[in-house]
N, C-alpha and C positions, 0 to 999 in steps of 0.2 A: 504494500500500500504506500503510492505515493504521500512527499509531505505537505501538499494541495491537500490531499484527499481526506489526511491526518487533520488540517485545517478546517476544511468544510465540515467534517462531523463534528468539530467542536464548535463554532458557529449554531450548528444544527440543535445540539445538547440544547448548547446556553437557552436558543429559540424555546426550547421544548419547559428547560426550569422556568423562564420566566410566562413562560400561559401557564404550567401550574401551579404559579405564584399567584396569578392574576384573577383565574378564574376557578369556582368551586360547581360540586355537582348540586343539583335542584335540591331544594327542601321542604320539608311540608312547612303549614302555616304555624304550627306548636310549635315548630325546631324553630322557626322563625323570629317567635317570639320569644322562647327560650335566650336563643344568643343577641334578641337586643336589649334584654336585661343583664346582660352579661357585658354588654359593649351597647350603650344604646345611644351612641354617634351615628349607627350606621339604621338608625330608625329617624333623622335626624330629615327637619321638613326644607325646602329648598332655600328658604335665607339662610337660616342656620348652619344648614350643611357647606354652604359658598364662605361662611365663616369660618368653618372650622376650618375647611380647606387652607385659608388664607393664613389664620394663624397656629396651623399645625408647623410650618414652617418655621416660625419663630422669627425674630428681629434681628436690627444690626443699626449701629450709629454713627447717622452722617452729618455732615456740616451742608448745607444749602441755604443760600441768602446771608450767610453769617449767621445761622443759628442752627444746633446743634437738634437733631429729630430723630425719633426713632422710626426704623424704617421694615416693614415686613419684608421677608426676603421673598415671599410669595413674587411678588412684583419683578423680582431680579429675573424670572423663569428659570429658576435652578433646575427644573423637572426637564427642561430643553437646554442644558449646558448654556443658557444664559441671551441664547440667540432671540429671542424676541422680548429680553428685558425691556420693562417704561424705568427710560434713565431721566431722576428727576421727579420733579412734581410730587413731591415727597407726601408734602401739606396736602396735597389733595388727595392723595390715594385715600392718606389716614383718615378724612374727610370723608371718605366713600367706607370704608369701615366701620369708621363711625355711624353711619347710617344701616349700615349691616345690623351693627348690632343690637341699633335700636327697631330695627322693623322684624328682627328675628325673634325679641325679646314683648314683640307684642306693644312697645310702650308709644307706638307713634309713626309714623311716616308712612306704612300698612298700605295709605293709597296713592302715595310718589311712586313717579316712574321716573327712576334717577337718569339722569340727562349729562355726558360727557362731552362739551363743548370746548373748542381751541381751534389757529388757522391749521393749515396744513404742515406737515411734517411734525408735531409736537410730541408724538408716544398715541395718539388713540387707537390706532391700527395694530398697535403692540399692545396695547390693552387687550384689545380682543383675543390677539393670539395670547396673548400668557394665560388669560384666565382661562381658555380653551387647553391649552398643558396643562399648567397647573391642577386643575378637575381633573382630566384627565389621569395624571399620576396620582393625585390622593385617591382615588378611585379603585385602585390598583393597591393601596394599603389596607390593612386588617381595620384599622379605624375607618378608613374611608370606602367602605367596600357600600354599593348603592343597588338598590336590592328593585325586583318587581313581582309580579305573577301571570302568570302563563294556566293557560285553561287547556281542559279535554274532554269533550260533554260525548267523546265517541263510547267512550271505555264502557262496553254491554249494552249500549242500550239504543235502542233505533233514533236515528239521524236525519232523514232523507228530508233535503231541501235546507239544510244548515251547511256553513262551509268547513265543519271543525271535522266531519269524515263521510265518506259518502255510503257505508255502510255499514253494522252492526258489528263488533268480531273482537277479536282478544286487543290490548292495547298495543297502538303503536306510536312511535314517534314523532311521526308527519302527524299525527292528529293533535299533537300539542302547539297552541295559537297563543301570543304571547302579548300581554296589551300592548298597543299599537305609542301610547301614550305614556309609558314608563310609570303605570300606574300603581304606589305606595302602599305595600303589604296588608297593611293596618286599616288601610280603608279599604279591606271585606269586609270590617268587623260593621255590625249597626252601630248609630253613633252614638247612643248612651252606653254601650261595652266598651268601646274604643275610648270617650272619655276617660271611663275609669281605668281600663289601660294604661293610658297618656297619665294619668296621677301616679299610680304606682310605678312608672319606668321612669318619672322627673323625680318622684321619693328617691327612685334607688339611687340615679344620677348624680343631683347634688348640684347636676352644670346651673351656673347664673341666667345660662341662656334656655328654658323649656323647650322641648320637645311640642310641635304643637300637630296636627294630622286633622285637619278639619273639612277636607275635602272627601268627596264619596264616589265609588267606581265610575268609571270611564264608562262613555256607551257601550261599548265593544263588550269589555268584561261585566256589564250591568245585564247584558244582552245574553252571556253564558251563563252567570248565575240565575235571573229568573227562569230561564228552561230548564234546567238543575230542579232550582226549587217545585217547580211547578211538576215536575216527573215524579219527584219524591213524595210532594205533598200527594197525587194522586194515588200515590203506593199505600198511602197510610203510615211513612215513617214519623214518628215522632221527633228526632232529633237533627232535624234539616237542616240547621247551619254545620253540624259534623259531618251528614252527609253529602254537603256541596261544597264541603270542602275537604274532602277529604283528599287524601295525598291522591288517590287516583284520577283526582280531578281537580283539582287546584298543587300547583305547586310556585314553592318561590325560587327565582333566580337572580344569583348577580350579574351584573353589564358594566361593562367598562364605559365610563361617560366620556362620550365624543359629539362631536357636529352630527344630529338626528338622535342623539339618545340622551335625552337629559340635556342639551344644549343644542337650544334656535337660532338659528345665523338668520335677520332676513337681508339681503345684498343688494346694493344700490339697482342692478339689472332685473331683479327678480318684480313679475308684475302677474297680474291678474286681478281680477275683482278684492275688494276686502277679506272679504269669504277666505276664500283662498288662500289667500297668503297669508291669514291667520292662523286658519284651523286646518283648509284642506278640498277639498269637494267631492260631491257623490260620484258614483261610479257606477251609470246605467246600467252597462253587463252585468256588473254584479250583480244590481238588483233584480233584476231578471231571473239571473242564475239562481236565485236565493228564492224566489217564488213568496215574497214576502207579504203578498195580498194584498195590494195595495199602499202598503204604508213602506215609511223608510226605514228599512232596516243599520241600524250604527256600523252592522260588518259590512254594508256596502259603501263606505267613507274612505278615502284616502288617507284622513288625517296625516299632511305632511305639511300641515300650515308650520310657522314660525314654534305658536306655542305648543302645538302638538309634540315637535320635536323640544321643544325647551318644557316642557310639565314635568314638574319632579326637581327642575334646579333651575336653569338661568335661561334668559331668552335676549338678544339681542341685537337691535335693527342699527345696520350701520347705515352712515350716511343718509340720517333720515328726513333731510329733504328732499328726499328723492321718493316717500312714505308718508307726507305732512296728514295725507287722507287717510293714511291709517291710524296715524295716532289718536283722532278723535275719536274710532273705536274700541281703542284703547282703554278709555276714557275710567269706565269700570270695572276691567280685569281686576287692577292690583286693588280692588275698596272691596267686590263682592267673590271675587275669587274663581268670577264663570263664565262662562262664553257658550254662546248659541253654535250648532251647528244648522238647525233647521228648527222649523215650528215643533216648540213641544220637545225636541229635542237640545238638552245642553250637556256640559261639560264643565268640570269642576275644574280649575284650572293653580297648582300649586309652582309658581315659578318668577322667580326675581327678576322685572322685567328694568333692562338698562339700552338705553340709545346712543348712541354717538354720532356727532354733527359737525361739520365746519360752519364757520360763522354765519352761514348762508340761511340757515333754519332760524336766526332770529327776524332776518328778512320778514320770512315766509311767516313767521308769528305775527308779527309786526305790521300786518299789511291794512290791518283793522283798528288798528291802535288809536285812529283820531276819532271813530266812531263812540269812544268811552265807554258805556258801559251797555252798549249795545253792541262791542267788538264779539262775536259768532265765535273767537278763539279763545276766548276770557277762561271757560272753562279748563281747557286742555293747558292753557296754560298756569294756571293756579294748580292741576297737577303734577307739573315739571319741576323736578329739581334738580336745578343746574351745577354741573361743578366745572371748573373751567380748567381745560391745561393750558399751560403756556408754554411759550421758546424756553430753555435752559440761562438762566441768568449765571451759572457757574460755569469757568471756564476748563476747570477738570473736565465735568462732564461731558461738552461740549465737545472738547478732544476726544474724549473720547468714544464719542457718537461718530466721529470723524471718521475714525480710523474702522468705526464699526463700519461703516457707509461704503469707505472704499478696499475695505480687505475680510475676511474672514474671523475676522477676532470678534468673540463672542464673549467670552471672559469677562464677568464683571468686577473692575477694580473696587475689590473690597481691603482696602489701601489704609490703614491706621497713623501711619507715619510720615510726619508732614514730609520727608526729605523724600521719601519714596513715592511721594504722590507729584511733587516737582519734578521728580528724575521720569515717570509715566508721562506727564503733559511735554517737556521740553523733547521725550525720545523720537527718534530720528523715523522713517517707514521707508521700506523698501518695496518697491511694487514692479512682480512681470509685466510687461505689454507686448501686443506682440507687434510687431514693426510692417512684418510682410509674411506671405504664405510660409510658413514653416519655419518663423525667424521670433525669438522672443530674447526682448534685452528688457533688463530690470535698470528701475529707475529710483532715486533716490529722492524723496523728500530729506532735506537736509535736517538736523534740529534745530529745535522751533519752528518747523514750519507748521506742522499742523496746531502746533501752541498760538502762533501770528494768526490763522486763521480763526480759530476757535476765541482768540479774545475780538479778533475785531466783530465775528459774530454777534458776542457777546455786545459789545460797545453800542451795536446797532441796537440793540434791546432795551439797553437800561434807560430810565428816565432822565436825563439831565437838570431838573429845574430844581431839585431839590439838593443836588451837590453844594457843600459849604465853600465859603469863597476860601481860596490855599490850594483847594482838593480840585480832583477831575473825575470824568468818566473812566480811568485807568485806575484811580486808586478806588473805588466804588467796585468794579470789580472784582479787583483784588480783596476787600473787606468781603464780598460776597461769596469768595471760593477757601478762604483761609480764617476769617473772622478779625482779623486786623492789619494794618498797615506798618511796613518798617520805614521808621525816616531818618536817615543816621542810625543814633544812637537810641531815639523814642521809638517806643511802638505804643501805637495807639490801637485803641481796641473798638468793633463795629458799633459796642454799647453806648461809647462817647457820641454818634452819632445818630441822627434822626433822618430816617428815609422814606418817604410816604408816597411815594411814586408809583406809577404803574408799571411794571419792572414785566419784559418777557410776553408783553401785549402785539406787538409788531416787531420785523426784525429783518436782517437775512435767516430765511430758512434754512435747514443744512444740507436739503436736497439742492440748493443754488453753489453753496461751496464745494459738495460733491461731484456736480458737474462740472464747475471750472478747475476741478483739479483733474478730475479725468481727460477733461479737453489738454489742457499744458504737458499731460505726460504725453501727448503725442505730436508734441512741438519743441521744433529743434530751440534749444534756448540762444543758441546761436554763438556760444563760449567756446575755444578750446584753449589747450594747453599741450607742451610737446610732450609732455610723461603722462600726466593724468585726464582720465576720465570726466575731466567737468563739464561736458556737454551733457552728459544723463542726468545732472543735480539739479535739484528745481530749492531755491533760497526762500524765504520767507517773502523777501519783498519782489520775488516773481508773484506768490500768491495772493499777495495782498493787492498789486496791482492789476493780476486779471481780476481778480472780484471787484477791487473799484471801479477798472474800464466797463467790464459786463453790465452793468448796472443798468446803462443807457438802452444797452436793448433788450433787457428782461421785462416783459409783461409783468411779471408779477409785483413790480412795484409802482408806484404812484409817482409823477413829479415832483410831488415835497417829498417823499420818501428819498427818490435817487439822491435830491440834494442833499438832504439831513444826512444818508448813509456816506455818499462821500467826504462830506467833509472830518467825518470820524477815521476815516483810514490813518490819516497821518497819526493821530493819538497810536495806532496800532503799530505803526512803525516804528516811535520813539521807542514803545516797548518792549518790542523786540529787537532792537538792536542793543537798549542798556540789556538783556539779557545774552546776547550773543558777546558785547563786550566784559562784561563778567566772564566769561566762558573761556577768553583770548586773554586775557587781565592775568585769569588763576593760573591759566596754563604755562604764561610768557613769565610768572614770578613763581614757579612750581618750588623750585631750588631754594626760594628765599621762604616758602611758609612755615608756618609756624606751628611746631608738635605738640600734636594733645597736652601730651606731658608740660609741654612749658608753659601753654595757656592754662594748665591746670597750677600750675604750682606758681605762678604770677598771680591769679586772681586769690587763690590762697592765701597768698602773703597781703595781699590788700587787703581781704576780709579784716587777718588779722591786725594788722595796721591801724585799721578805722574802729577796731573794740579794741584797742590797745592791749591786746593778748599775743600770747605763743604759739607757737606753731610746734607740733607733734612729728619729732623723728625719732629715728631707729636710735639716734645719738643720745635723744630725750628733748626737751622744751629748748627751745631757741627762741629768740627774737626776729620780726619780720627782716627781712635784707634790703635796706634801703639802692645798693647797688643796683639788686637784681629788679629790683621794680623800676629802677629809671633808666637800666638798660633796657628792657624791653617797649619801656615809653618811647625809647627814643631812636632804637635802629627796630625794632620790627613794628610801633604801631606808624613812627613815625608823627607822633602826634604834639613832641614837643625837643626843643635842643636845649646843649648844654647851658644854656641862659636862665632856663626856668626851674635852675635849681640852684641853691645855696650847700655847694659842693655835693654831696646826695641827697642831702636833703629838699625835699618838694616846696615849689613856694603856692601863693594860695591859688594859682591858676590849676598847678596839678593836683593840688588838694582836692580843690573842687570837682572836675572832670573825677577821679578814683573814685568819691562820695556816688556822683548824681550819676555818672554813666556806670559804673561799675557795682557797686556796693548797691544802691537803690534797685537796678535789675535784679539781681540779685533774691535782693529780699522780697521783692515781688514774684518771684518762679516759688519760691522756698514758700513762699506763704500762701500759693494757687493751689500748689503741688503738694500739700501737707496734709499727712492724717496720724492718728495717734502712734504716737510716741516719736514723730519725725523732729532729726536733727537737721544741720546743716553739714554735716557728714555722710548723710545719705544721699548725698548729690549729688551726681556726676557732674563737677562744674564746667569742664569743656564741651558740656551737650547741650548748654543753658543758649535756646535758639537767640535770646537779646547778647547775653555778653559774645557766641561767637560772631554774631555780626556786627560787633563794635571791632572785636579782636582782627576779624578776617577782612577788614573794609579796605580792599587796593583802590589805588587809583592809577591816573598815569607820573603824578607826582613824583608816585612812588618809586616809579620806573626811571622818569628822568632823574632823582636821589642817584639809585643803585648805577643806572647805567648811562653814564657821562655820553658814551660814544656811540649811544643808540640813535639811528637817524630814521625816522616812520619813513620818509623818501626812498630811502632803498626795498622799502620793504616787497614790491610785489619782485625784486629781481636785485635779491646784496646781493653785491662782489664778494669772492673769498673771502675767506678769513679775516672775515668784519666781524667786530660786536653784533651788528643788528643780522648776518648771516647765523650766529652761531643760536641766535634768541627765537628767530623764526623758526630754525630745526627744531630746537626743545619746544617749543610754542606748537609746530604739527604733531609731533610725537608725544606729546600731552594731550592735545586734543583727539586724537587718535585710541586715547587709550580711557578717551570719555564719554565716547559713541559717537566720533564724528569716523568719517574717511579719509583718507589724505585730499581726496577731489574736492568736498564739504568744507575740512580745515582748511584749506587753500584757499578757496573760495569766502569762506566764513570771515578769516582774518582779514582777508583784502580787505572786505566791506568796511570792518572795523577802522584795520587802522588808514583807513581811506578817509574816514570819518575824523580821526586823533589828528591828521596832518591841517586842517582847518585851524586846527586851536592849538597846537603844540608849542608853535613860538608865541 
């Protein structure tokens, strides 16, 4: 046996464990009831159950807008390796939860039909799909397993002109019919047995959220049980609800919940009468076939409306201005729980109904609106309850919707540490294209590039009227992805400000960045070089500049729109290049930084210094080293000469700066970061994100100090054995070894120090 074949059978295996993980064999209606006192999640009615689902997954905490929230990972779509996560919109999900669990808990909202409104590209379409996995996998667990009943009215007993068998005989399989409507165990019971059911299974539970089953058979299965009944009653059996249910004629099954079983898609193309596209429609042949005397028999119904397939858990009509007429049928589902199929004929309907809309449906609401209170929509609309998504106002996530957009990364960065969340947004993408038939060269987004794009997104988003005067739309960002701003030596925190704007209401979409990125990787940038590859690299301000040319002839925006978005690009440029010169700054003074060790054992001796105490060695207690602190003042921060002291000793200017930049951070980490029994020895001081960006602050100053004979003019082409030859080598091979490429760092530094020679002399 080949090791293909070795392959494939285990493929095959896995296939085979996981259906009988998934699915169990039929059981009677006692077994039924049995295991949902034993587990009785899995008796659980369709809010409740879209709840548990959501938080069987459990939470995780993210920073968005500058404020830290708890976030259900349901949302991330773990159950799909994360590929149709809604990244973002945190507030709102929790929002729609929230409404979960008050409409499952009976306490309110019962006859909202929750309404998912935002423009285009925001997460609603990934809404849909997560909650379609998400059900989908919990369904698939021992908690989430979602049950129905299937009928046999063949088993011994004459049939003819019913569709359940066409003639008398021992049981078979094909004669089991299964409600068509994912119709909920509990409701065979009558409803005063089933009540008191529903007390004793919510006794046993304990959950906050009851168990509630208020709905009664489907036509289909109302339509097998009175012919049951009616056979028995004429037998003279006494005990007719055991006999119509008994296991040879009632049994229960579970179904993995998918799109038609427990979950109603209705689709913007999808049309027919109201009827229809609700519930379903008759089926002449059948009725025929069925000899049902004139009347309409339920088995001859298609039920493949919206809610037919969504009864039992969630139903939901995308893009429902394209449906405005159906919504006003709607009207009563989620208040009475029921829907007509025909005269005389209804249907109990148990299913959480939610819509989703581009801004177009308030149009369409809205058309009546001057009529007051004779507006024909007043109703439908007083049952809507809107939640809004927006564009991404963080620039983390942004990026990485980016990268989500143009590559296969599905992975959601569940990122805790700030430095690792900077080194994700700034990282560099490589992307195949293919060139010509049977030709594919990969193409470089440099770093920062999809950082440059993803903030000027952002930039387009945020409100501007409320930015305090000092501040921009660059640092408003930034307070909204991090929670505070570094200025120097201060960091200020999102709390000191007041933002009241509509933040993520209009914007660039990220479907517009993803196509102009796409469009540039197959344009020549028009670069070369004799060694390197820099014609495949696309820079930041390649991207930023085709999204600000684009503008002019994208549909999708407005006149004032192109203008307001262009004139924000430049803020986007600034940004990304003081981040690209950081990038050439660290690399070009690698030699000269400064080790943990010393920034630890400098800010140490300060400590001690400013509480006029000792310092703890292997030797024993010493006194601070007045030496050691004004050498590093003054050859590595560079922040003061040998003037500003009275031989070692500090005069009040480095007093001051050690107190307020040093010592003050300080005690502010130490006193954020504290819980019982914390010292200031439980601190890693070199990891203190304020003092190393006082410590780590290069400039070009610092370059002109160290290196006399560096000249930014040579730099795209030094002569040998120059200073600025030898600075640029270690400066590529730094960057290089940062996640640039030599093509990227070549290209990256030019930019830079092309920028430095402006201002150098």
């Amino acid at each position: 046996m080949s090791s293909h074949t070795d392959a494939a059978r285990e493929y095959l295996d896995r296939a085979d464990d996981h259906l009988r993980g998934t699915y169990e064999e039929p059981m009677s209606l006692a077994a039924y009831v049995d295991a949902a006192f034993e587990r009785p999640s899995i008796a659980a009615h369709a809010s409740k159950y879209l709840l548990d689902a959501i938080e069987s997954m459990g939470t995780r905490e993210v920073l968005e807008e500058g404020e830290t929230r708890e976030r259900y990972r349901f949302f991330d779509d773990p159950a799909n390796d994360g590929e149709h996560a809604v990244l973002g919109n945190t507030e709102v999900l929790n929002r729609f939860v929230d409404d979960l669990r008050t409409i499952a808990a009976g306490r309110g909202k019962s006859e909202k039909i929750l309404w998912f409104d935002g423009p285009t590209a925001t997460g609603k379409s990934e809404l849909k799909r997560c909650l379609i996995n998400g059900l989908r996998a919990y369904s698939r667990t021992d908690a989430g397993r979602r049950y129905t009943v299937e009928w046999n009215v063949a088993a011994g007993r004459e049939t003819r002109g019913l569709s359940y068998g066409d003639e008398a005989g021992p049981e078979r399989e094909d004669d089991w019919y299964e409600s068509p409507v994912q119709a909920h165990p509990l409701s065979v019971f009558p409803e005063s047995v089933r009540s008191e059911l529903l007390d004793g299974l919510n006794s046993e539970s304990g959950d906050h959220v009851p168990i509630a089953v208020e709905n009664d058979l489907d036509p289909f299965s109302r339509e097998a049980y009175e012919h049951l009944e009616e056979q028995y009653r004429r037998e003279g059996t006494r005990d007719l609800f055991s006999a119509v249910t008994d296991p040879t004629h009632l049994r229960v099954k579970n179904y993995v919940v998918d799109v038609g079983r427990g979950i109603g898609v209705l689709h913007s193309e999808d049309d027919g009468s109201p009827k229809e596209r609700l519930v379903g429609s008759w089926m002449p042949g059948m009725l025929r076939e069925l000899d049902s005397r004139g009347r309409k028999n339920p088995q001859a119904f298609s039920y493949d409306g919206v809610l037919s397939q969504g009864n039992g858990l969630l139903t939901i009509v995308e893009d429902a201005a394209q449906h405005a007429d159906l919504l006003q049928k709607l009207l009563n589902v989620p208040d009475e729980g029921h829907v007509k199929l025909d005269k005389g004929i209804g249907m109990d309907v148990d299913t959480q109904l939610l819509i989703i809309s581009n801004p177009d449906l308030d149009a369409e609401l809205d058309k009546y609106a001057d009529r007051n209170g004779r507006d024909p929509l007043k109703a439908l609309k007083r049952r809507l309850d809107k939640r809004e998504f927006r564009y991404l106002t963080n620039v983390s996530l942004e990026a990485e919707l980016i990268r989500r957009e143009l590559t296969d990364e599905t992975a959601v960065w569940d990122v805790e540490d700030e430095s690792d969340l900077r080194e994700q947004i700034r990282a560099p993408l490589e992307l195949d294209v293919r060139s010509a038939p049977g030709t594919v060269d990969t193409r470089e987004l440099a770093p920062h590039t999809v950082e440059a794009a993803a903030m000027y997104s952002v930039l387009t988003r945020l409100d501007g009227d409320d930015v305090p005067s000092g501040y921009d739309l660059v640092d408003k960002a930034l307070l909204f992805d991090f929670g505070y701003i570094q200025e120097g030596d201060t960091r200020t925190a999102i709390d000191e400000f007041e933002f009241e704007g509509e933040e993520g209401v209009h914007g660039i979409p990220v479907t517009y960045t993803r196509d102009v990125i796409a469009d540039l990787l197959h344009e020549d940038t028009g670069r070369r070089h004799a060694d390197l590859d820099v014609e495949r690299v696309l820079l930041p301000e390649d991207v930023l500049d085709a999204m600000a040319d684009g503008l002019r002839d994208a549909p999708v925006f407005s006149r004032s729109e192109r203008a307001e978005y262009e004139g924000r690009v430049t803020q986007a440029k600034e940004y990304v290049l003081e981040r690209q010169e950081e990038d050439v700054l660290e690399a070009l003074l690698a030699d000269r930084s400064v080790e943990r060790e010393t920034v630890a054992e400098y800010v140490e001796h300060v400590y001690a210094w400013a509480g006029d105490e000792q310092i703890e060695t292997e030797r024993g207690p010493v006194d601070p080293d007045p030496l050691l602190m004004k050498l590093f003042e003054t050859e590595q921060l560079g922040r003061f000469t040998d003037g500003d002291y009275l031989s070692n000793q500090p005069t009040k200017k480095v007093k001051q700066f050690r107190r307020e930049k040093v010592i003050t951070a300080l005690n502010r980490y130490a006193w954020e970061n504290r819980d019982e029994g914390f010292t200031v020895d439980d601190v890693e001081l070199s990891e203190i994100p304020v003092i190393r960006s006082v410590l780590d602050a290069y400039d070009w100053d610092d370059v002109r100090r160290l290196y006399e004979d560096f000249d930014p003019d040579q730099w795209d082409d030094p002569p040998e054995d120059t200073e600025t030859a030898r600075l640029k080598a270690q400066t590529i091979e730094e960057l290089t070894d940062r996640g640039y490429t030599e093509a990227s760092a070549e290209l990256t530094s030019r930019a830079v120090v092309r920028e430095v020679r402006h201002r150098w002399d």
